[in-house]
DRENPA-158853 format. One record per residue: residue in one letter; x, y, z of N, C-alpha, C in turn. Coordinates in Angstrom, 1 decimal. Atoms other than C-alpha are relative to their C-alpha. Layout:
BEGIN
['A', [X, Y, Z], [X, Y, Z], [X, Y, Z]]
...
***
This chain:
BEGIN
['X', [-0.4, 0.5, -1.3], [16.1, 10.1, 9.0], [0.9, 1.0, 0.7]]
['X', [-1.6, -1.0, -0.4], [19.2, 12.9, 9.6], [-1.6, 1.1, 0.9]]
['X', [0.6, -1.0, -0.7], [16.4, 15.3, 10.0], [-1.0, -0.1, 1.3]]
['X', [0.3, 0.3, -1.2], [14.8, 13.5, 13.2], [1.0, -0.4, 1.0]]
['X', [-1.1, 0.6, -0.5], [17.7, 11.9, 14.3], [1.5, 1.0, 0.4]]
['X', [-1.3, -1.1, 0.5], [20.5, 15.1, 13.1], [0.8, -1.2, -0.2]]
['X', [-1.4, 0.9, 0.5], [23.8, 14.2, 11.9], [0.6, -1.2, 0.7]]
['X', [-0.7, 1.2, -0.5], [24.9, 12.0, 14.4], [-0.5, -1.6, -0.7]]
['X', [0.7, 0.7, 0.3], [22.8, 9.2, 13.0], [0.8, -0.6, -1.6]]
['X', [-0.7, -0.2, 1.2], [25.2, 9.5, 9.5], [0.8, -1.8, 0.4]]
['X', [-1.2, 1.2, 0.0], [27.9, 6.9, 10.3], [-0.9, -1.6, 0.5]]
['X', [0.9, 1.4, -0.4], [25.0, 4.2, 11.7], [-0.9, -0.5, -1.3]]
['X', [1.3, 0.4, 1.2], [23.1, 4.2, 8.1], [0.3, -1.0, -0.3]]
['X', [-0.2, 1.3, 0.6], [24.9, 1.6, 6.6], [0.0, -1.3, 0.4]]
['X', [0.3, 1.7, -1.2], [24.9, -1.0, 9.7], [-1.3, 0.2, -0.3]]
['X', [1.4, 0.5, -0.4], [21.6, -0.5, 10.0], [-0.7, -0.6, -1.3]]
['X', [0.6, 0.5, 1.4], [21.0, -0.9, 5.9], [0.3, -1.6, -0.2]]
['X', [-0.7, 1.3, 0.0], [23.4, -4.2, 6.3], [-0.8, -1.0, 0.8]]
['X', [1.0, 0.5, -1.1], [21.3, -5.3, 9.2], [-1.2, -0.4, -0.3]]
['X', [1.1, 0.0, 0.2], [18.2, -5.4, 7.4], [0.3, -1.3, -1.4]]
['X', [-0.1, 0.4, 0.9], [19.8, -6.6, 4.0], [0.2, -1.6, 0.4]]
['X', [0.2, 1.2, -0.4], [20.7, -10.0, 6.1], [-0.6, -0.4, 0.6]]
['X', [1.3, -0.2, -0.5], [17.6, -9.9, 7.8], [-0.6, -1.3, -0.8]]
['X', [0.7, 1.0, 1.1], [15.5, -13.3, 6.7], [-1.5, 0.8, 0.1]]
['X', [1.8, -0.6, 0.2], [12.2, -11.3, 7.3], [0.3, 1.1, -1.4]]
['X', [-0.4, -0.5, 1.1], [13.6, -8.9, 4.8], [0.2, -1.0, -1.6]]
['X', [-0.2, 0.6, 1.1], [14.3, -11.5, 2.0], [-1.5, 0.3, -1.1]]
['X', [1.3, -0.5, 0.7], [11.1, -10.9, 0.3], [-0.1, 1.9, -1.0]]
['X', [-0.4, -0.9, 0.4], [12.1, -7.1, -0.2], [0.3, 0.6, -1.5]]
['X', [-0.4, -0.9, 1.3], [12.5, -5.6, -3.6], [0.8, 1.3, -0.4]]
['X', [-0.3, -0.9, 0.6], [14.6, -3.3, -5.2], [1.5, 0.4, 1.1]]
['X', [-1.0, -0.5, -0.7], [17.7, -3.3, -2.2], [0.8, 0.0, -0.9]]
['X', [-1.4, 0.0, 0.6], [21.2, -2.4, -3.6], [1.0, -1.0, 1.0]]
['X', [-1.2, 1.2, -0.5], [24.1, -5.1, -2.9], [0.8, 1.2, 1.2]]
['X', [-1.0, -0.5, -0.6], [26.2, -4.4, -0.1], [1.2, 0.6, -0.5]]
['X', [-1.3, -0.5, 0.5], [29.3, -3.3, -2.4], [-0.5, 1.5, -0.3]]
['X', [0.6, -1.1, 1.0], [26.8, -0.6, -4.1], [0.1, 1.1, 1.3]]
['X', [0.2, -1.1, -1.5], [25.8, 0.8, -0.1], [1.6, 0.3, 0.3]]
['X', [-1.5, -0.7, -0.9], [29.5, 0.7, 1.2], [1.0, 1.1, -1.0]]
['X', [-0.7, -1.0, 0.8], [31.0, 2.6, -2.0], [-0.9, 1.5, 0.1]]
['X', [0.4, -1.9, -0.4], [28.2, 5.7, -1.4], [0.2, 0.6, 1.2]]
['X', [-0.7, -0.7, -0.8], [29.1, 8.2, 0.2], [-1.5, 0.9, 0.3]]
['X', [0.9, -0.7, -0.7], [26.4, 9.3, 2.9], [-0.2, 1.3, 0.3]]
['X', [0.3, -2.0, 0.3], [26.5, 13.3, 2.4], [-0.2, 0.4, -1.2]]
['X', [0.5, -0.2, 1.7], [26.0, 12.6, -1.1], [-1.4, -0.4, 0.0]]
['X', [1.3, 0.7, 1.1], [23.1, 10.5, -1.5], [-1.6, 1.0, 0.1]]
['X', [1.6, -1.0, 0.2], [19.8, 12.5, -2.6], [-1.6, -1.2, -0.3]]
['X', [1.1, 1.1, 0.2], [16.5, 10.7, -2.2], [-0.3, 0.3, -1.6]]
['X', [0.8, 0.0, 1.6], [14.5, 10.0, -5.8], [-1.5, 0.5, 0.7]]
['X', [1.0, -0.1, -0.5], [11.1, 10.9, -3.6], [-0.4, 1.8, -0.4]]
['X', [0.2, -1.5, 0.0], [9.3, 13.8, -4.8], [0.0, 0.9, 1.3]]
['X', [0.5, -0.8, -0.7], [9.4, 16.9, -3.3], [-1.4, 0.8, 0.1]]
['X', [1.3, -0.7, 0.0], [6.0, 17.8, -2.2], [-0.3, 1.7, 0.1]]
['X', [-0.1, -1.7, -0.6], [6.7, 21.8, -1.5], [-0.1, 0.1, -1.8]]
['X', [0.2, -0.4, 1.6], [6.9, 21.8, -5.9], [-1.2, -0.4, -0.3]]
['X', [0.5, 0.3, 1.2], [4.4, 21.2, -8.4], [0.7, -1.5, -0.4]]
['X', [-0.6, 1.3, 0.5], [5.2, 17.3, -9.5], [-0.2, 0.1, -0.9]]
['X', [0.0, 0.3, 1.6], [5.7, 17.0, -13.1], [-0.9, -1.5, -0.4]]
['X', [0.3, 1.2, 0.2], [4.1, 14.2, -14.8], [1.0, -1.3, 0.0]]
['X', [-0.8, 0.7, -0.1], [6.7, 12.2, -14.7], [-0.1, -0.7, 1.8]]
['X', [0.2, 0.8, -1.6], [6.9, 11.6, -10.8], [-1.1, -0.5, -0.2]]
['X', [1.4, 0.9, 0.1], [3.2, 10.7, -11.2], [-0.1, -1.2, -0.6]]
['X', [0.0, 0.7, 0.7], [4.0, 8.2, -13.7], [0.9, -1.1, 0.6]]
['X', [-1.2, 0.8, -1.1], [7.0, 7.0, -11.0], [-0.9, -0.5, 0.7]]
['X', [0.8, 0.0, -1.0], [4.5, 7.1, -8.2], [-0.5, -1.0, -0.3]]
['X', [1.0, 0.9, 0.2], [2.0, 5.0, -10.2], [0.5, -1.9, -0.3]]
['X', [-0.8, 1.3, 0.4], [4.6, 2.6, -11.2], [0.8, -0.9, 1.0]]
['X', [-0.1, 0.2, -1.4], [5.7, 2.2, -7.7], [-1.0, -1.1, 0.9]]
['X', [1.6, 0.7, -1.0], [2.0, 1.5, -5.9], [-0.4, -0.9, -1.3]]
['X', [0.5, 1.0, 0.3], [1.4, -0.7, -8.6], [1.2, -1.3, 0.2]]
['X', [-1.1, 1.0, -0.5], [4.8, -2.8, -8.1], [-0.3, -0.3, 1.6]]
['X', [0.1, 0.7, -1.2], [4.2, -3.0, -4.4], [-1.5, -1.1, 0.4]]
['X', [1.7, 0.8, 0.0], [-0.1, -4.1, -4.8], [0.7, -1.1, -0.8]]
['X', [-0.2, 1.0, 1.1], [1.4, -6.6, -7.5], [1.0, -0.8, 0.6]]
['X', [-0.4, 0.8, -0.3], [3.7, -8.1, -5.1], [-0.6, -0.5, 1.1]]
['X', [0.6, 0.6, -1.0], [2.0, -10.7, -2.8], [0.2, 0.0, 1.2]]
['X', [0.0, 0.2, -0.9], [3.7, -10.7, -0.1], [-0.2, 1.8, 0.3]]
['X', [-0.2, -0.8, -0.5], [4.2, -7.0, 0.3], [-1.6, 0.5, -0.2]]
['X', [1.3, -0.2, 0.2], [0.6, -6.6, -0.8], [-1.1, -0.2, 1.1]]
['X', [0.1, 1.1, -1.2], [-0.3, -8.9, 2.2], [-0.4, 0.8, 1.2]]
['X', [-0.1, -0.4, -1.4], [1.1, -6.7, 4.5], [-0.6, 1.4, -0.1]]
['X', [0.3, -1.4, 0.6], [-0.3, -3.3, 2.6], [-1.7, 0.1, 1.4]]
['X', [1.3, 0.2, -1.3], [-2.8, -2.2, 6.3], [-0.9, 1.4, -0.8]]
['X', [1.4, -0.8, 0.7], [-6.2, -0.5, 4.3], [-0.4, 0.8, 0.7]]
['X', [0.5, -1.6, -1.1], [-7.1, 1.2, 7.8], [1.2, 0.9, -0.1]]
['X', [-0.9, -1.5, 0.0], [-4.0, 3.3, 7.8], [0.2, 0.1, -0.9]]
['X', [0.4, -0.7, 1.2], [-4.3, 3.8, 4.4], [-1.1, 1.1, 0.0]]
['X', [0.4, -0.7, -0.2], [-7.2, 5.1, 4.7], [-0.1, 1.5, 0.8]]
['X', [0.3, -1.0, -1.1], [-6.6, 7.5, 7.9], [1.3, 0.4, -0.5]]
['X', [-1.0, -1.5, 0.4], [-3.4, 8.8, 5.6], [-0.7, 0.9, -1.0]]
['X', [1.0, -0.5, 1.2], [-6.0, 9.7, 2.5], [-0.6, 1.1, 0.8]]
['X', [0.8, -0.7, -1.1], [-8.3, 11.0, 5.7], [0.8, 1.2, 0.6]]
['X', [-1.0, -1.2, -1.1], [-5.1, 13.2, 7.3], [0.3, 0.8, -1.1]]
['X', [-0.3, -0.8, 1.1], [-4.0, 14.4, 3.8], [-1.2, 1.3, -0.5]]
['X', [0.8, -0.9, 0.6], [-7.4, 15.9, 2.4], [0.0, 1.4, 1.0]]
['X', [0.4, -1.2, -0.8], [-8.2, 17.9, 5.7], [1.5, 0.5, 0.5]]
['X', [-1.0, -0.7, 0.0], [-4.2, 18.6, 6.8], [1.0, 0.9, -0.8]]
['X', [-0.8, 0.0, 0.5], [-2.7, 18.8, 4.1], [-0.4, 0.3, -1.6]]
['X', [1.0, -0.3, 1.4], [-4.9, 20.4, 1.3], [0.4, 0.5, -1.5]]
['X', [-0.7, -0.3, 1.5], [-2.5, 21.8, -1.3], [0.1, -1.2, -0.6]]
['X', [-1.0, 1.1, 0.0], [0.0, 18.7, -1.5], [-1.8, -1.1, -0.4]]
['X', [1.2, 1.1, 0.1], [-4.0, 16.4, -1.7], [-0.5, 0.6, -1.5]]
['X', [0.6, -0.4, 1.4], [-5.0, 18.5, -4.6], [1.1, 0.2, -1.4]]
['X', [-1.2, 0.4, 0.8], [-1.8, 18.4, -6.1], [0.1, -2.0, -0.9]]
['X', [0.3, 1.5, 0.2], [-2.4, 14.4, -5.7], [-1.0, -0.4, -0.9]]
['X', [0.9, 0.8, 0.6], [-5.5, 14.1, -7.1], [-0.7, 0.7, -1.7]]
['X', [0.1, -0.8, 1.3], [-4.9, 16.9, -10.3], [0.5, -0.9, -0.9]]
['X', [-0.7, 1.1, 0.9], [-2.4, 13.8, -11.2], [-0.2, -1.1, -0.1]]
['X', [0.6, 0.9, -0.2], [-4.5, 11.3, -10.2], [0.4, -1.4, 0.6]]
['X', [-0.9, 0.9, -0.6], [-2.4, 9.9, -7.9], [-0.1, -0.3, 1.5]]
['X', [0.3, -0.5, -1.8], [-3.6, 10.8, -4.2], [-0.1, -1.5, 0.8]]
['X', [-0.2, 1.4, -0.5], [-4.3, 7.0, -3.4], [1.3, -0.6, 0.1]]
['X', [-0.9, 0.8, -0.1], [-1.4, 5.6, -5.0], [1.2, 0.3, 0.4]]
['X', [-1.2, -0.5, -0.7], [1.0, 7.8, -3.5], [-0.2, -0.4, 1.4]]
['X', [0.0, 0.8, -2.1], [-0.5, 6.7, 0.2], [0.8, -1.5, 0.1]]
['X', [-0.8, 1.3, -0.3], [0.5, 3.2, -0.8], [1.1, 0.3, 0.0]]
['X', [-1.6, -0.1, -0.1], [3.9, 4.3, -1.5], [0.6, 0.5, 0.7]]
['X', [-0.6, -0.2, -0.8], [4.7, 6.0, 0.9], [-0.5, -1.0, 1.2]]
['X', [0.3, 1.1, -0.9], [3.0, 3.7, 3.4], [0.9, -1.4, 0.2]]
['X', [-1.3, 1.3, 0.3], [5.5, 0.8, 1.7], [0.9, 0.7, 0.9]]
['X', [-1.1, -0.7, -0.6], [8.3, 3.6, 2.3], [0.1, -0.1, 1.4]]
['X', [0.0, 0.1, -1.8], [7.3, 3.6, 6.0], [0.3, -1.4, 0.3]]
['X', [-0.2, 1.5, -0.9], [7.4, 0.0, 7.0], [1.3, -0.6, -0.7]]
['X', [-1.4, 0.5, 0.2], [10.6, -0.5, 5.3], [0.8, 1.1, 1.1]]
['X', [-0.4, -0.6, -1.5], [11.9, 2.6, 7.4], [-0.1, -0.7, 1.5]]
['X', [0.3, 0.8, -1.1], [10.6, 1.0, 10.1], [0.8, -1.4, 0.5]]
['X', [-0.6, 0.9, 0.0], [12.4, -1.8, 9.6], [1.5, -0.1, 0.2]]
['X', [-1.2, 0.0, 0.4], [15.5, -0.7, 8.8], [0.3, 0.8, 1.4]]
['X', [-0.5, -0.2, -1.3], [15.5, 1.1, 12.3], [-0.1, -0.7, 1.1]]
['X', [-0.1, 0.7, -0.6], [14.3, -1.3, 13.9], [1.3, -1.4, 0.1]]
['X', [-1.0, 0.3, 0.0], [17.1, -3.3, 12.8], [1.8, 0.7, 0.4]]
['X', [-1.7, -0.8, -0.4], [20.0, -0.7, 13.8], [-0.7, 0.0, 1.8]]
['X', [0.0, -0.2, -1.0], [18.5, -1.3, 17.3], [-1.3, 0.9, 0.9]]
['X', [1.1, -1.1, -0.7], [15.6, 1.5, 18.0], [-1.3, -1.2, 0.3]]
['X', [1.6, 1.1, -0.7], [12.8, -0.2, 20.3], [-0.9, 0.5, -1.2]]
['X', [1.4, 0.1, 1.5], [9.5, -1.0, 17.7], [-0.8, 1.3, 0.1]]
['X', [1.2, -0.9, -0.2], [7.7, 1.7, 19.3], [0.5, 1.7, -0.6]]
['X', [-0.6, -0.8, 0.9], [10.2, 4.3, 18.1], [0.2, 0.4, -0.9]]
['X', [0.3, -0.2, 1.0], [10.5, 3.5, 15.4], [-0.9, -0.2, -1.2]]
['X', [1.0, 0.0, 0.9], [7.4, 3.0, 14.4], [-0.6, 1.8, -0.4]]
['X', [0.5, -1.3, 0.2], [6.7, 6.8, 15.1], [0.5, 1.0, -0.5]]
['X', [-0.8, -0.6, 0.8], [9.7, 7.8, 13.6], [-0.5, 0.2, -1.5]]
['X', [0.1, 0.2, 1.0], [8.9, 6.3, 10.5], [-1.4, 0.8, -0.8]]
['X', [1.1, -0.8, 0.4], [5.3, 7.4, 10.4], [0.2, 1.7, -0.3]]
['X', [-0.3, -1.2, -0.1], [6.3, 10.9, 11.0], [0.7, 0.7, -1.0]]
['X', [-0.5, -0.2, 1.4], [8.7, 10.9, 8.0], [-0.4, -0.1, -1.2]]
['X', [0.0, 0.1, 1.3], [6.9, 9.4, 5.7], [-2.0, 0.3, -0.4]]
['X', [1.5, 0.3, 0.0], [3.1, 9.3, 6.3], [-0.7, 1.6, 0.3]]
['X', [0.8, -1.4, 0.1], [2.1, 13.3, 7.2], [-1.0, -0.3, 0.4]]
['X', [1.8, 0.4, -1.2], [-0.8, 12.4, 9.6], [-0.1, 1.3, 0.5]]
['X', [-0.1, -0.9, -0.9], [-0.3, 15.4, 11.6], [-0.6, 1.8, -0.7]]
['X', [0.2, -1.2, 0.7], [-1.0, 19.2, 10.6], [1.3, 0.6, -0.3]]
['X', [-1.0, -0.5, 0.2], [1.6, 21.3, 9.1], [0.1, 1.1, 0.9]]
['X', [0.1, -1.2, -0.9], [3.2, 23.6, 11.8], [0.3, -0.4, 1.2]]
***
């Protein structure tokens, strides 16, 4: 988010995480950390767990990845909301945009179930900015933009 937003956007993470965490559409959600856990990290510290695509993934991420898209298909409600056309048209942007990072996906046999997870990852983003305030339209293209790689590299 820093890197669309820059730094200024640092001191609003936690409202907007809190915002979401008492959110009743949010209740359904898996895997949030309690409000004591958010207010004790320290926002210049925290490092995502999300691979980096620019390496080689070890098997292990793959094994993350898979254990992931199968927790979010395996919950009903979030399953519900999982949209198969823009799945598909991230599978469709990856092969032809994004041809290393797709063959990297599908060496670990993971290229599908990495779209679901990042796809989840987006509409929680999305959520979570839309809860600190950003009109839906913003942050919908925010979020796609960060997490989905539709676009060409460059």
């Amino acid at each position: 988010m820093t890197g669309d937003l820059g730094e200024v956007v640092k001191p609003y993470l936690k409202a907007g995480y809190s915002a979401v965490y008492y959110d009743p559409r949010a209740a359904g959600f898996e895997g949030l950390d309690d409000l004591a856990t958010v207010d004790a990290a320290d926002v210049d510290t925290i490092t995502s767990e999300e691979p980096d695509m620019s390496d080689n993934l070890t098997p292990e991420d793959a094994a993350r990845i898979k254990a992931e898209a199968e927790r979010i298909l395996a919950s009903e409600e979030i399953a519900d909301m999982h949209n198969w056309i823009l799945h598909e048209r991230i599978v469709t942007a990856w092969q032809m945009y994004h041809e290393e990072m797709w063959r990297e996906l599908q060496r670990l046999g993971i290229g599908k179930e990495f779209a679901v997870v990042q796809q989840n990852r987006m509409w929680r983003e999305n959520d979570l900015l839309e809860a600190g305030g950003m009109p839906p339209n913003e942050a919908q293209k925010i979020a796609e933009r960060e997490h989905l790689m539709l676009a060409p590299d460059g």
